[in-house]
TITI-269824 format. One record per residue (C-alpha): residue number from 1; x, y, z; residue in one letter. Coordinates in steps of 0.25 Angstrom, whole numbers, plus 5000, padded with zeros to 4 digits. Example, Ala and Ser with C-alpha at 12.3 -4.5 7.8 and 13.67 -1.06 7.14 Angstrom:
TITI-269824
NUPA     k     xx     yy     zz   r
NUPA     1   5049   4982   5031   A
NUPA     2   5055   4996   5029   S
***
This chain:
TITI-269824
NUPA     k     xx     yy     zz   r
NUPA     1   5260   4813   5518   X
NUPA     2   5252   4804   5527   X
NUPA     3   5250   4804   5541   X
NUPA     4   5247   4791   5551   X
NUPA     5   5239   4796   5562   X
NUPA     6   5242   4787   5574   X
NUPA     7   5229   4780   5580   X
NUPA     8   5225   4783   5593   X
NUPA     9   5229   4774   5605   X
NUPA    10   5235   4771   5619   X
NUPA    11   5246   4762   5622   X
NUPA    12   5255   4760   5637   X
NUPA    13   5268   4753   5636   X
NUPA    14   5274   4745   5650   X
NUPA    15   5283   4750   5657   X
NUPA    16   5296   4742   5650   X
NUPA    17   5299   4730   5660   X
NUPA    18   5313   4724   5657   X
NUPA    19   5312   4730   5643   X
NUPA    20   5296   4724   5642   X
NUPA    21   5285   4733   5639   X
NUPA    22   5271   4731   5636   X
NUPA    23   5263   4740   5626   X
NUPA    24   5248   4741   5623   X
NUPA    25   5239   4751   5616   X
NUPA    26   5225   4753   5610   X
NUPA    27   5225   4759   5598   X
NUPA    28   5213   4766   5590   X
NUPA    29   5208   4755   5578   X
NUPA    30   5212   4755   5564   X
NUPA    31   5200   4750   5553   X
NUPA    32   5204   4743   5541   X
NUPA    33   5194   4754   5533   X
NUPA    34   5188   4749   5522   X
NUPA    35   5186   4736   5529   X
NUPA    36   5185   4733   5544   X
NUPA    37   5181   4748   5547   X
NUPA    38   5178   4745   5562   X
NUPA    39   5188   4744   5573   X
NUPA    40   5180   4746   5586   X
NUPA    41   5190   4744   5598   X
NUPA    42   5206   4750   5599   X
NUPA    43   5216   4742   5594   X
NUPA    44   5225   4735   5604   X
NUPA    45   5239   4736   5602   X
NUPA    46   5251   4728   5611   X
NUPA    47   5266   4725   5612   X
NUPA    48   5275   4719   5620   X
NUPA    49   5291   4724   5621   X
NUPA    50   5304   4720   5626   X
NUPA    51   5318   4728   5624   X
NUPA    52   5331   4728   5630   X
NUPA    53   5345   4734   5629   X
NUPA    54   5355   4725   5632   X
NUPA    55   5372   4725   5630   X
NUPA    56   5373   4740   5629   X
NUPA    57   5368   4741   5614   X
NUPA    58   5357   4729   5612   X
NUPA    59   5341   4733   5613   X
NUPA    60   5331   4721   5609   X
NUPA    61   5317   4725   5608   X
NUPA    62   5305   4715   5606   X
NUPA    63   5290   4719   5604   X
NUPA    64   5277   4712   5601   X
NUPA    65   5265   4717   5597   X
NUPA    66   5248   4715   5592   X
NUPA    67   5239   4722   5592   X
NUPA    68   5223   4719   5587   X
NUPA    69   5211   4728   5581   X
NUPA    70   5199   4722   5579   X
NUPA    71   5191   4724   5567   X
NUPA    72   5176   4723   5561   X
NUPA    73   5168   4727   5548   X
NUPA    74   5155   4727   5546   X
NUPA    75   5149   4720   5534   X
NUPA    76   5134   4722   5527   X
NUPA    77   5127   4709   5523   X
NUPA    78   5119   4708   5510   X
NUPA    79   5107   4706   5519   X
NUPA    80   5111   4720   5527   X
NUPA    81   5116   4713   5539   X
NUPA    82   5129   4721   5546   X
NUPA    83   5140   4711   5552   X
NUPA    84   5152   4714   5559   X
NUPA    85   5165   4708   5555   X
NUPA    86   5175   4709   5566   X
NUPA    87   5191   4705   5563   X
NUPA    88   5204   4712   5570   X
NUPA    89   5218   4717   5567   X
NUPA    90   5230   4711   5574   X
NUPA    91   5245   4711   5572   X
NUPA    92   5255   4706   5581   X
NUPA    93   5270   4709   5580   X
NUPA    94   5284   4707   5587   X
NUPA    95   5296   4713   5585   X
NUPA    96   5310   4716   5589   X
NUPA    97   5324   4723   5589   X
NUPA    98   5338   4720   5594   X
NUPA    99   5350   4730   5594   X
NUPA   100   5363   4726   5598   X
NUPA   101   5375   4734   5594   X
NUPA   102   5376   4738   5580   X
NUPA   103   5364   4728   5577   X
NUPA   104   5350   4730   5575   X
NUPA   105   5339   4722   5573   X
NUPA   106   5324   4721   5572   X
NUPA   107   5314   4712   5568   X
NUPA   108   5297   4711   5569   X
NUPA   109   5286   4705   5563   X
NUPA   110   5269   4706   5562   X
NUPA   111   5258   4697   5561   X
NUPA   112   5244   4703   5561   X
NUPA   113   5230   4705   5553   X
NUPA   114   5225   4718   5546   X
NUPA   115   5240   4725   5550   X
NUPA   116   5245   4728   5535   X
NUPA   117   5257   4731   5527   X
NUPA   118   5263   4744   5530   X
NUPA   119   5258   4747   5545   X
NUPA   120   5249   4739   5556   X
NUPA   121   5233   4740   5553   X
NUPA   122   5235   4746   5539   X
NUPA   123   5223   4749   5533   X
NUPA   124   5226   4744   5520   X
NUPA   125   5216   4734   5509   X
NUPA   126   5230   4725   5510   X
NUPA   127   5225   4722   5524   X
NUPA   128   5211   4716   5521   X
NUPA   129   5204   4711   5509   X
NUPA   130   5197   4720   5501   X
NUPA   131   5187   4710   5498   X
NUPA   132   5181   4703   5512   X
NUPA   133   5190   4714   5521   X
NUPA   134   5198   4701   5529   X
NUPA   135   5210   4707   5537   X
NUPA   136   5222   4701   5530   X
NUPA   137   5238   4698   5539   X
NUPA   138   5249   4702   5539   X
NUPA   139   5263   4698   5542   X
NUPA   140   5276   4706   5544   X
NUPA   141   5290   4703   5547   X
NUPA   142   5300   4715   5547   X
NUPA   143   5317   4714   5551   X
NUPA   144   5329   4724   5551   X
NUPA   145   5341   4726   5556   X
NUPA   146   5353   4737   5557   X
NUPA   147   5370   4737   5560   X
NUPA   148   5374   4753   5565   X
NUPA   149   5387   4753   5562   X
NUPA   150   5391   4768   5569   X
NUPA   151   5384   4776   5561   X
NUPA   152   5380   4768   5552   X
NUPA   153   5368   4759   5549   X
NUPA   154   5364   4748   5541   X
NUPA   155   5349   4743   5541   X
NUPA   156   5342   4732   5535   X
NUPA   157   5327   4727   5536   X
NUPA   158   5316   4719   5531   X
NUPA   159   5301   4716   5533   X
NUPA   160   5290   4710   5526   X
NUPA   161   5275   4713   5528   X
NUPA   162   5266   4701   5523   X
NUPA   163   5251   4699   5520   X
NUPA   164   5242   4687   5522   X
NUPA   165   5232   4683   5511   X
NUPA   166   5217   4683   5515   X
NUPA   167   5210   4670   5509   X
NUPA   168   5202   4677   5502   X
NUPA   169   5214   4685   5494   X
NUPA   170   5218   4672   5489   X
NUPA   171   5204   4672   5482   X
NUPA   172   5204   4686   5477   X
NUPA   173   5209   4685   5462   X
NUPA   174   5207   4699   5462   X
NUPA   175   5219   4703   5472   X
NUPA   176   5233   4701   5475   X
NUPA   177   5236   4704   5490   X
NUPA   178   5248   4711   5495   X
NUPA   179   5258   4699   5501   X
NUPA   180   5270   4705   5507   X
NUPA   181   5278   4719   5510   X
NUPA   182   5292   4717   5511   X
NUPA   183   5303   4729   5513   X
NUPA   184   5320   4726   5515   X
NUPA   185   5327   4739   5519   X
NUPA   186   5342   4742   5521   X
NUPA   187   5347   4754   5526   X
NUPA   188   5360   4762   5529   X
NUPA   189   5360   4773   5540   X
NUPA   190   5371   4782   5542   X
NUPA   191   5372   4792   5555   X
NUPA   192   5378   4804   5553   X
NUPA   193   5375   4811   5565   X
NUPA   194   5364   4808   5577   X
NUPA   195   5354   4815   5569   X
NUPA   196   5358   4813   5554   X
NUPA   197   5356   4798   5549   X
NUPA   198   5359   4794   5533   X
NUPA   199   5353   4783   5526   X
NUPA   200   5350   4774   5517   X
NUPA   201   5340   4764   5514   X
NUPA   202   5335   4754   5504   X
NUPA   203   5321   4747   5503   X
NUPA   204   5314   4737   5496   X
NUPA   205   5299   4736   5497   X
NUPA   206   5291   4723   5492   X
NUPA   207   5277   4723   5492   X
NUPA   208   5272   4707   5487   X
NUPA   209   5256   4703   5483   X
NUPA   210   5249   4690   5482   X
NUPA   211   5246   4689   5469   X
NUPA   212   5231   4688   5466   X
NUPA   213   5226   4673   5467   X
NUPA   214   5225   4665   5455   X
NUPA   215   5211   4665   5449   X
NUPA   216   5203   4661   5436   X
NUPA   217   5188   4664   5429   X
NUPA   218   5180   4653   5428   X
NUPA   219   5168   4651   5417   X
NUPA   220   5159   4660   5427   X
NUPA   221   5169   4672   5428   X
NUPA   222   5172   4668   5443   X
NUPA   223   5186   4669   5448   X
NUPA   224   5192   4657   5451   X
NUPA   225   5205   4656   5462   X
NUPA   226   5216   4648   5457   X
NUPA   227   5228   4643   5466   X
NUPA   228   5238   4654   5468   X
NUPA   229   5242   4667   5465   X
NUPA   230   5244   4676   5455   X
NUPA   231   5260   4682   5455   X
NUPA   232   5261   4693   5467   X
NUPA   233   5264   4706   5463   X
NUPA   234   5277   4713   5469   X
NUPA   235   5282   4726   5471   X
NUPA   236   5296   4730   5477   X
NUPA   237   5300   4743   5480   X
NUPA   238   5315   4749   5483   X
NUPA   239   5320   4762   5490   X
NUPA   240   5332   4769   5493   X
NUPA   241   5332   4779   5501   X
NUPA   242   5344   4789   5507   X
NUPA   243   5342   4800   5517   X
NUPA   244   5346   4806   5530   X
NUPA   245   5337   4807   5545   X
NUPA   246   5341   4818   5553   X
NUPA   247   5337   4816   5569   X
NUPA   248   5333   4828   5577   X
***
């Protein structure tokens, strides 16, 4: 069992204005060990959000986000020489959820550099290259929705996380990059009491790769890059899963 211990920081929300609030926050900084090892100032973090209720049972709510941490190495040249390398983090995202009745809807999506696969500033060799240490981005898109039918719920979502390639990965013979995450979940709820919920869930996981890039040895023993790639790899993983949650 592993534990995340939460980063230091401060934030201050707005007082809400007509269901808008501002949110901002300094956070403490998150290296990418292994490769950009300095990260000299806080991290800034900001959002922006509206909700409402309206008509007796309809909420929306709608938030943007960013935030940015910059980022340096320091690199040794033959000659002895020490140079700093400065680059940055970022990730920008927007969001939003509407209720209405027995409808429920939500909906966000990323774009940002040096963010990851499975959570924001991932310190993972997927987010740089292992080679020259460039940051590589990230895109991810993410939907679902519900119907509550008394005590009863049916849910369905679906998001996809996908990974840009370096120029240099597609030179690299010797490595085939992760492309795409995707997951599709559907789920049954069933509330037997205030504090007992059943359920029932299925879901599929796909994690997609580049394929390494097309190569050849010439007379010299040099790789050589061809056009292309070779045939990605795949792996797709399903679950089924059955249990209760009791609220207390």
């Amino acid at each position: 069992m592993t534990r995340r211990v939460r980063p230091a920081g401060f934030q201050y929300s707005t007082p809400s204005v007509g269901g808008l609030k501002l949110h901002a926050g300094l956070y403490d900084p998150v290296r990418l060990l292994g490769a950009w090892n300095r990260a000299a100032i806080a991290r800034p973090e900001g959002a922006l959000s509206f909700e409402q209720k309206f008509g007796g049972s309809g909420f929306v709510k709608l938030q943007v986000e960013g935030m940015v941490q910059p980022l340096s190495r320091l690199v040794v040249e033959m000659n002895g020489a020490k140079r700093l390398i400065n680059d940055q983090v970022w990730g920008a995202a927007a969001g939003g959820r509407f209720e209405y009745g027995p409808i429920r809807l939500g909906a966000s999506a990323f774009r940002g550099k040096g963010l990851g696969q499975y959570y924001a500033l991932q310190n993972s060799p997927v987010v740089f290259s292992p080679n020259n240490y460039d940051i590589r981005s990230f895109t991810g898109i993410y939907a679902q929705a519900a119907v509550v039918v008394g005590a009863v719920q049916f849910s369905a979502g679906a998001g996809r996380v996908s990974v840009d390639l370096l120029a240099s990965d597609k030179v690299d013979p010797t490595l085939s990059n992760a492309k795409s995450q995707t997951g599709l979940s559907l789920a049954t709820y069933y509330s037997i009491s205030d504090s007992l919920v059943l359920g029932l869930d299925y879901f599929r996981f796909q994690a997609d790769w580049y394929g390494a890039p097309r190569s050849t040895v010439d007379a010299a023993g040099a790789n050589v890059i061809l056009p292309g790639f070779l045939k990605g790899e795949r792996q797709v993983v399903s679950y089924i899963n059955a249990g209760a949650t009791f609220h207390w």
